[in-house]
C-alpha positions as CSV (number, residue, x, y, z in Angstrom):
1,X,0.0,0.0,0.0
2,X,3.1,2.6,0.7
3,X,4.3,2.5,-2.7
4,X,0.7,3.6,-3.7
5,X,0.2,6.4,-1.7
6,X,0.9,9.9,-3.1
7,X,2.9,11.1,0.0
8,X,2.9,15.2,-0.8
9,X,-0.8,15.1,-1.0
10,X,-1.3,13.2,2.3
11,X,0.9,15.6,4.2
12,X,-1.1,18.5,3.3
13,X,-4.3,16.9,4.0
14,X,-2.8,16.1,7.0
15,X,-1.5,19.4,7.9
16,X,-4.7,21.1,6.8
17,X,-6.6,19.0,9.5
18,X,-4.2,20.0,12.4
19,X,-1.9,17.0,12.2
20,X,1.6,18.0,11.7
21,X,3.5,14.8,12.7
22,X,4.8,13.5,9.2
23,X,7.7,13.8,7.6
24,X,7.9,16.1,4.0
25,X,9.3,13.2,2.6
26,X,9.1,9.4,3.4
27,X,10.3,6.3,1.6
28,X,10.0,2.6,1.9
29,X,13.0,1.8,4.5
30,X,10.6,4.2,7.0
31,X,8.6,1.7,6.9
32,X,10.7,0.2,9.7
33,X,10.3,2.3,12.4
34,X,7.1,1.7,14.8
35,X,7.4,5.4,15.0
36,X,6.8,6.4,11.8
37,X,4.1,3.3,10.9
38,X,1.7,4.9,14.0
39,X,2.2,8.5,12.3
40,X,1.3,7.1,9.1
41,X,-1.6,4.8,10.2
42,X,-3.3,7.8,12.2
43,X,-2.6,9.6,9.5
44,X,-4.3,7.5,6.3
45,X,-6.8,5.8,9.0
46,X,-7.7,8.1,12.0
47,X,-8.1,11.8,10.7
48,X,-11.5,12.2,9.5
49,X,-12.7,15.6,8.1
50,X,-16.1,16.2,9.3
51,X,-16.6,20.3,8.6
52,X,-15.1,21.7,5.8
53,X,-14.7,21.1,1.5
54,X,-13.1,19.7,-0.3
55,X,-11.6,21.9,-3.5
56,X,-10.9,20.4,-6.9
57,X,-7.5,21.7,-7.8
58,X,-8.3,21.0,-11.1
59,X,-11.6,23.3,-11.7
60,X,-12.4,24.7,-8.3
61,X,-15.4,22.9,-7.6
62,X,-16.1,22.6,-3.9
63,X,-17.0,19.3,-2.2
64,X,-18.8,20.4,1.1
65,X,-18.7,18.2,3.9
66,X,-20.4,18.6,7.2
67,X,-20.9,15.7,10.0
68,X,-24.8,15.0,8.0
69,X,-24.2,15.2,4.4
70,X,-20.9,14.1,2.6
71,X,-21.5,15.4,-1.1
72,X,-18.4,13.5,-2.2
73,X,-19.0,12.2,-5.7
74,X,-16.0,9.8,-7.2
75,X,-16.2,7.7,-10.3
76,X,-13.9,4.5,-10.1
77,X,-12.5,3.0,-13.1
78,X,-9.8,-0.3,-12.8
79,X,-7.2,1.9,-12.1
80,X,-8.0,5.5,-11.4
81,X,-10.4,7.7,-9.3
82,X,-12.2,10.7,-10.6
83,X,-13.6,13.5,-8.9
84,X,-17.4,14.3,-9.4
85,X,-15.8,17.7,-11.3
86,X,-12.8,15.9,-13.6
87,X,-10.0,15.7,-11.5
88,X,-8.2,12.3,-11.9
89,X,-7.0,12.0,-8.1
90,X,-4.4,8.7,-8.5
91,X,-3.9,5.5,-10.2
């Protein structure tokens, strides 16, 4: 799963959200630190947005999300996820 994960993009989320505890850069050998694997879980697994938007960097579209109503529209293919908007957001 680490080699999928686009790292700059998860820092920023992160950061956004108040959590400041990763590193700007990571790569696989982290992976063997205890450390660095319970920043990275609480990071991809504990942080949940529950007031805010989400922004389409592509076209600006925003994705309001509020504890109620997620209005998060994605379109899966085999190997990429779209935003409701356009944005391709990985592979």
């Amino acid at each position: 799963m680490f080699s999928k994960i686009e790292w700059k993009p998860l820092v920023d989320a992160s950061r956004t959200m108040g959590y400041a505890e990763l590193p700007e850069e990571a790569e696989a050998s982290m992976l063997d630190s205890h450390d660095f694997l319970q920043r990275f879980h609480h990071a991809l697994l504990e942080l949940h947005l529950e007031e805010g938007a989400l922004i389409c960097p592509e076209t600006g579209r925003r994705f309001p999300v509020n504890k109620e109503r997620k209005s998060l529209e994605f379109h899966w293919t085999k190997h990429r996820v779209y935003c409701g908007c356009c944005h391709e957001l990985g592979n």
